[in-house]
C-alpha positions as CSV (number, residue, x, y, z in Angstrom):
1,X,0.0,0.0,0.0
2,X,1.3,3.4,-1.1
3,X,2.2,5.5,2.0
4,X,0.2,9.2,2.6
5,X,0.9,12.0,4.3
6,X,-0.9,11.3,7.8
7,X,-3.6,13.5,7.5
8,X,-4.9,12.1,4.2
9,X,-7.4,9.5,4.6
10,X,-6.6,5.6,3.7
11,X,-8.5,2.7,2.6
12,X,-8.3,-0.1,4.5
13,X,-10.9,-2.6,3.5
14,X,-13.2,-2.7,1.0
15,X,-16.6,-4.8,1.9
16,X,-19.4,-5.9,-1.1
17,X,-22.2,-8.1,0.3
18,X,-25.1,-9.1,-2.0
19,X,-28.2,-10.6,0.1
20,X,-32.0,-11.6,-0.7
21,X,-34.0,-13.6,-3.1
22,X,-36.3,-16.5,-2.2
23,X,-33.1,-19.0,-2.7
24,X,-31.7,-17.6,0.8
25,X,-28.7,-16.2,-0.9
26,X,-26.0,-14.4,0.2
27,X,-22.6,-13.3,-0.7
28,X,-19.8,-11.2,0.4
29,X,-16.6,-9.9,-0.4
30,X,-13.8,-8.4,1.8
31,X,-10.5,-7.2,-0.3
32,X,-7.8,-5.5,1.6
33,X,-4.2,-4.3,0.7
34,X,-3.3,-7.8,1.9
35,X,-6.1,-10.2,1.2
36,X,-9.5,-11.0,-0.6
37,X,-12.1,-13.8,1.5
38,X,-14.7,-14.4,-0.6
39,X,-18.3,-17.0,0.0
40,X,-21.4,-17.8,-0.5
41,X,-24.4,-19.1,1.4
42,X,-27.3,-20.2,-0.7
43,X,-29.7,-21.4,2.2
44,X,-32.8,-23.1,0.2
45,X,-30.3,-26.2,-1.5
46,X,-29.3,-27.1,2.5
47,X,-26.5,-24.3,3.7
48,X,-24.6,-25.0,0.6
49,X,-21.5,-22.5,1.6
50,X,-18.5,-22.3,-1.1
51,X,-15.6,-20.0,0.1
52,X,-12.3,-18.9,-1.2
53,X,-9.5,-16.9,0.2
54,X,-6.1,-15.7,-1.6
55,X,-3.3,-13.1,-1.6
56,X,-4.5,-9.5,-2.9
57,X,-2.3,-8.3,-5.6
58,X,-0.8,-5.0,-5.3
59,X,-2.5,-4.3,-9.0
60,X,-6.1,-5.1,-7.9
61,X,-5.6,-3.0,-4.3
62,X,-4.7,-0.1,-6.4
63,X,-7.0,-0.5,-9.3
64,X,-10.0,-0.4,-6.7
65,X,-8.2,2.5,-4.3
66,X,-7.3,4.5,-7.2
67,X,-10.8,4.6,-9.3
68,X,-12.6,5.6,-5.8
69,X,-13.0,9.1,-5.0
70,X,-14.1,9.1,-1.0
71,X,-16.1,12.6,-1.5
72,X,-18.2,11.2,-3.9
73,X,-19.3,8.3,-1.9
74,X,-20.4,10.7,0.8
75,X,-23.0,11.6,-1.3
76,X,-24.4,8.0,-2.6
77,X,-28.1,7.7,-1.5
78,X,-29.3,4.6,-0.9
79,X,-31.9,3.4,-3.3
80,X,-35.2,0.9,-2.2
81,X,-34.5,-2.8,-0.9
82,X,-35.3,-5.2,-3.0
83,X,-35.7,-8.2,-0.5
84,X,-39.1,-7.3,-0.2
85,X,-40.1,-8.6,-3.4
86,X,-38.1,-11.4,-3.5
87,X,-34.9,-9.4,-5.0
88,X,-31.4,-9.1,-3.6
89,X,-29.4,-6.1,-1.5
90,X,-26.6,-5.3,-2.6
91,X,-24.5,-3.2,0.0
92,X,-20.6,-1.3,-0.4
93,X,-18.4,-0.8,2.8
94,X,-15.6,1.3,2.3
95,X,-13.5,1.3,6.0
96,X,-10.9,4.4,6.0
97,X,-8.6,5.1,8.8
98,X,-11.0,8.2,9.7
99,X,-14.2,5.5,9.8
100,X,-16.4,4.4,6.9
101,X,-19.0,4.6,4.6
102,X,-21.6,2.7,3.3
103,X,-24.7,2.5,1.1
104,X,-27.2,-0.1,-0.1
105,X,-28.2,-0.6,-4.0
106,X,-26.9,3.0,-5.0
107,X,-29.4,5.0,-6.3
108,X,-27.3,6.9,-8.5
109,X,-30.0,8.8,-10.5
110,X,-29.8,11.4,-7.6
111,X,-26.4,12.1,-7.5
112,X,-25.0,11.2,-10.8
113,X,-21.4,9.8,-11.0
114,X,-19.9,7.7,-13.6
115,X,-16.9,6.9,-11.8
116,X,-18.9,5.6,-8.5
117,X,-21.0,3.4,-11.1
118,X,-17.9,2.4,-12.5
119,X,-16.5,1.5,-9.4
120,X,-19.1,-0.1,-8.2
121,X,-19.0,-2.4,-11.4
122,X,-15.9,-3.6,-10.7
123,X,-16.6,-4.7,-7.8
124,X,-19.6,-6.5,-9.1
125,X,-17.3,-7.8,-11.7
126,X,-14.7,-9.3,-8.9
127,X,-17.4,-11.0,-7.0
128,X,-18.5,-12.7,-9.8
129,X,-14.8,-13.6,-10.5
130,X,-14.4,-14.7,-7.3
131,X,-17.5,-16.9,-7.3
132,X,-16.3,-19.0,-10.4
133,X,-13.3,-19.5,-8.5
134,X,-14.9,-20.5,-5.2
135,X,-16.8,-23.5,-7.3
């Protein structure tokens, strides 16, 4: 991890968890500068759980540090949950070493930002990464 002056905020963990639908399912993701830890729990086919764990690569840390801009995720507004109608949460933890932030199925129609909807893509795209390599 790059080192900051000490009065800059850092990103110390980055947390995706996606939870809901009538199959029980959740995942969740937890990437720091060190590590990823990834599983699933799909309750309705009897607690199948599948989990994987590896080394983070200095590439990926920085790819998702880099592309995240801390004062726009102050202003993410959580959109509706879906669990209510059988969908599935989907909720982004960002822990800094002044606290964290963290929102639930960004509703990004109020506060348009590409690079938040990018980021949050990514992320997306390494849990469903992760999950192939769980199996």
């Amino acid at each position: 991890m790059e080192r900051s002056p000490d009065n800059q905020e850092q990103i110390r963990l980055v947390r995706y968890s996606n939870a809901g639908g009538m199959l029980g399912w959740t995942e969740t993701l937890v990437i720091r500068p060190d590590s990823v830890l990834y599983n699933t729990l799909m309750a309705a086919k009897d607690n199948r759980r599948t989990a994987f764990a590896e080394r983070n690569t200095g590439q990926q840390w920085d790819e998702l540090t880099r592309s995240l801009d801390l004062k726009a995720i102050k202003k993410v507004i959580s959109g509706m949950s879906q669990q209510p109608v059988d969908g599935t949460d989907q909720t982004y933890t960002v822990v800094t070493s002044r606290g964290s932030y963290q929102f639930t199925n960004p509703d990004f129609s109020v506060h348009p930002d590409t690079a938040l909807e990018k980021w949050v893509s990514l992320i997306q795209r390494l849990a469903g990464a992760y999950y192939q390599k769980s199996l």
